[in-house]
Backbone bond lengths (Angstrom), bond angles and torsions (degrees), N, CA, C in turn:
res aa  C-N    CA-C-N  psi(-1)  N-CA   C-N-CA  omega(-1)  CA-C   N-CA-C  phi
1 X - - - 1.444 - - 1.529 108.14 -
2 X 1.023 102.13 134.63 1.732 102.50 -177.70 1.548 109.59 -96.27
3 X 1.593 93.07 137.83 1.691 95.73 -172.94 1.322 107.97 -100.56
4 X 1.742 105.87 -178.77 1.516 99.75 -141.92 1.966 82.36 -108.66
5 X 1.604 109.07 133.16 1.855 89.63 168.39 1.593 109.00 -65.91
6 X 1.707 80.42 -179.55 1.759 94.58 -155.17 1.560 80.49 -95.55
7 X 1.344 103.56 141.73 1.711 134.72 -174.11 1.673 101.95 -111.02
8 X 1.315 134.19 80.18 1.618 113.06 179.71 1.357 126.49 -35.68
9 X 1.934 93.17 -37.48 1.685 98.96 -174.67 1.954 105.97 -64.14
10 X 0.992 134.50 -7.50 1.707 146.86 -154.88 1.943 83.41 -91.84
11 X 1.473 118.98 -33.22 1.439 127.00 169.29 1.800 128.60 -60.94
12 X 1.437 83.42 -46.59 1.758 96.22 -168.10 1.552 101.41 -85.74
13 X 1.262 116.82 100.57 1.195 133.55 -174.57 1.961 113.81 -103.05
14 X 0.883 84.50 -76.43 2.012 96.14 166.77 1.329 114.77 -84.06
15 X 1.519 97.36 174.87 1.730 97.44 -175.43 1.577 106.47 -74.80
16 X 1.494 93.22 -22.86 2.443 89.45 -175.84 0.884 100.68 -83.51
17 X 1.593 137.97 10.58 1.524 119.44 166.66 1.179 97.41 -114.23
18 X 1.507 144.76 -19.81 1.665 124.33 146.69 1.577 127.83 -40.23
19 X 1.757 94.22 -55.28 1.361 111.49 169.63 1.546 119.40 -33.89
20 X 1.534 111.09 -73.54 1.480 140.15 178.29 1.566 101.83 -34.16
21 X 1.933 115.12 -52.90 1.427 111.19 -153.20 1.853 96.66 -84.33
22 X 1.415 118.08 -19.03 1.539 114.20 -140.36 1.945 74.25 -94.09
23 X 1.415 124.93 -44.11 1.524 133.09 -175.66 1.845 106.00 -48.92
24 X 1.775 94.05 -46.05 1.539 94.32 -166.29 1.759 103.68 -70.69
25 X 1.258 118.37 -30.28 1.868 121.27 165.45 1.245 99.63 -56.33
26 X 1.360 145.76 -48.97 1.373 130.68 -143.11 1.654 99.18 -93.38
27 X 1.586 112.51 -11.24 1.004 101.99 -168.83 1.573 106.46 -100.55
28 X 0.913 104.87 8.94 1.951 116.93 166.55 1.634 108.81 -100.65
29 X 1.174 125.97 5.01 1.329 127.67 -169.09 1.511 147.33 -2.85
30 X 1.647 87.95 69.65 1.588 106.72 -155.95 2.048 71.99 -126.50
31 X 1.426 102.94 111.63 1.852 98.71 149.53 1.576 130.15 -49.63
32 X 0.861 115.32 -32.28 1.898 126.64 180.00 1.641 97.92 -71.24
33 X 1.222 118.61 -38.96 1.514 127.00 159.16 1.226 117.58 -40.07
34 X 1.230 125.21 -67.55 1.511 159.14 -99.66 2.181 74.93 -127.03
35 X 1.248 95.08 -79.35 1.520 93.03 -177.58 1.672 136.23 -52.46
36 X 1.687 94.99 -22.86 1.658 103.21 166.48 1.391 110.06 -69.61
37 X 1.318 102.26 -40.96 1.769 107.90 -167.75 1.581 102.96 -54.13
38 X 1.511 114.06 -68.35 1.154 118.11 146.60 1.835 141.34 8.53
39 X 1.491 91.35 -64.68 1.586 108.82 179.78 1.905 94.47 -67.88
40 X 1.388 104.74 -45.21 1.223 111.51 -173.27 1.626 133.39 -35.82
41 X 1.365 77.16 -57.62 1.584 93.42 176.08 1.550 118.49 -84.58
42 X 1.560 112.94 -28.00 1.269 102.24 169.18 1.590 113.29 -50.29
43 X 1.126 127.90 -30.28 1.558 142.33 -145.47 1.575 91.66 -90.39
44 X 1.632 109.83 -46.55 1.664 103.32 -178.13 1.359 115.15 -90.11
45 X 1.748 138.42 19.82 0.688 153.54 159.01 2.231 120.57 -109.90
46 X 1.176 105.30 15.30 1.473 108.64 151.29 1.840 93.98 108.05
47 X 1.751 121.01 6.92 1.516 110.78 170.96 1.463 89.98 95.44
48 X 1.811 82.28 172.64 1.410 112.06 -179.13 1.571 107.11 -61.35
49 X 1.433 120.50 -42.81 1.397 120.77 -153.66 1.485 100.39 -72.62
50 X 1.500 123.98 -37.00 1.551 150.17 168.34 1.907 89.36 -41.31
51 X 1.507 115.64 -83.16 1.145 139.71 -160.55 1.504 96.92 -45.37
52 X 1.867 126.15 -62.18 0.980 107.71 175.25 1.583 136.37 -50.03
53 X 1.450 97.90 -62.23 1.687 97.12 158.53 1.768 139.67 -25.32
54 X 1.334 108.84 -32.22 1.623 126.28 -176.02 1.558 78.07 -88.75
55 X 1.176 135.48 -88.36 1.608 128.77 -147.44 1.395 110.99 -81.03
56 X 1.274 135.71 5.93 1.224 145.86 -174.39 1.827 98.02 39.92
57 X 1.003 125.10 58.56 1.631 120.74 167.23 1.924 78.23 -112.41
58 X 1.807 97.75 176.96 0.964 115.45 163.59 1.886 137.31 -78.51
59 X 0.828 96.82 115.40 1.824 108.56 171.00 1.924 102.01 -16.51
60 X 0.772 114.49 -104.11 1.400 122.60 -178.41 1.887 124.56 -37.52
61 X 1.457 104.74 -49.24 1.493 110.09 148.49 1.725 131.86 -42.10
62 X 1.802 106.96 -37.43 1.494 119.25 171.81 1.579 102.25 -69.38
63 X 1.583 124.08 -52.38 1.438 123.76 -170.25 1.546 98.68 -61.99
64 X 1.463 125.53 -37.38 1.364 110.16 -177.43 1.188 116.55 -74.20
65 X 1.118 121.04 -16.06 1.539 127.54 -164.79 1.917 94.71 -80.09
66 X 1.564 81.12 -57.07 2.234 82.06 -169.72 1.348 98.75 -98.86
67 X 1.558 124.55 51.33 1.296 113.98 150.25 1.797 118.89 -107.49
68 X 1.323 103.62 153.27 1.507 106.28 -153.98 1.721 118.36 -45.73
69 X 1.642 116.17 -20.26 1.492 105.04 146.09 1.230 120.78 -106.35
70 X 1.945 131.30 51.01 0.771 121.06 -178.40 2.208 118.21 -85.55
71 X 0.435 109.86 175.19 1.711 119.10 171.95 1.867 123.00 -150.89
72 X 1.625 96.12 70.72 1.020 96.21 167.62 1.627 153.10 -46.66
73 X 1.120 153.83 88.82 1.242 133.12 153.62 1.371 121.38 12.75
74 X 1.617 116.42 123.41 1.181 118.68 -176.85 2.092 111.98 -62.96
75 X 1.142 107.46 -41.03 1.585 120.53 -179.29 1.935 93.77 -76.52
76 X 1.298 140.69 -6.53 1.745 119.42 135.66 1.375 103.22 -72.60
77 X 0.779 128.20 -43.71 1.683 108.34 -156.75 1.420 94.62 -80.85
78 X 1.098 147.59 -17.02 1.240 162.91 134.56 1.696 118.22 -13.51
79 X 1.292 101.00 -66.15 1.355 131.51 169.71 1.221 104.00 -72.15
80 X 1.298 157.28 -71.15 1.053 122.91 -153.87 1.538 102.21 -99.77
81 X 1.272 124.82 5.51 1.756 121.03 173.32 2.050 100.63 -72.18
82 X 1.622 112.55 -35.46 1.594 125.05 179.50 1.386 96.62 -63.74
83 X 1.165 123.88 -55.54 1.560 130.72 174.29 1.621 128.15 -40.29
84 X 1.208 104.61 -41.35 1.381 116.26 156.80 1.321 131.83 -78.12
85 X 1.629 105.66 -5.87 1.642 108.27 -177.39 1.611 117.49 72.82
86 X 1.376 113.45 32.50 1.255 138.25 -167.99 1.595 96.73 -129.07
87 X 1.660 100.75 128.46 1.510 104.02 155.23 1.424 119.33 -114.62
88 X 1.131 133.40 148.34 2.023 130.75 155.21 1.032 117.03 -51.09
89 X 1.241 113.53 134.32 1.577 128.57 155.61 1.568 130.47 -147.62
90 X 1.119 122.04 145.99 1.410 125.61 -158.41 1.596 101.75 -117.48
91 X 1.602 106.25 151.82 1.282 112.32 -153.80 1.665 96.78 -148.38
92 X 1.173 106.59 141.89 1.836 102.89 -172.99 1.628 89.64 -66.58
93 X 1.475 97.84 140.57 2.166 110.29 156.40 1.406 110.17 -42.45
């Protein structure tokens, strides 16, 4: 029987396990991190085309933004962290 590969997004089910995975990237503080995690959850939340629709930014602007040399704008990551029902917060090292 052939098995199925492992999908992270097949993980991120609720918002505390977006929360949990997008916190545990930030807390390695590498952006290329930070932006896979990112891709991740967009993917277990219905894609880019999904993603655009919730934040009203553009489809193709989001793939450039979270692609592996992307460099988002702080107000996208903004947008789609509100989109998820997720806010930022900073915490002493």
């Amino acid at each position: 029987m052939p098995s199925k590969s492992y999908q992270t997004s097949d993980y991120l089910q609720t918002p505390q396990d977006v929360a949990l995975y997008i916190d545990a990237a930030l807390q390695e503080d590498d952006p290329k991190l930070l932006l896979a995690a990112l891709r991740d959850v967009v993917d277990s939340q219905g894609g880019m085309t999904m993603m655009a629709a919730r934040t009203g930014l553009n489809r193709e602007s989001l793939y450039k933004a979270l692609s592996e040399t992307g460099n988002p704008k702080l107000s996208t990551l903004f947008e789609i962290i509100k989109s998820l029902g997720l806010h930022l917060s900073v915490k002493a090292a």
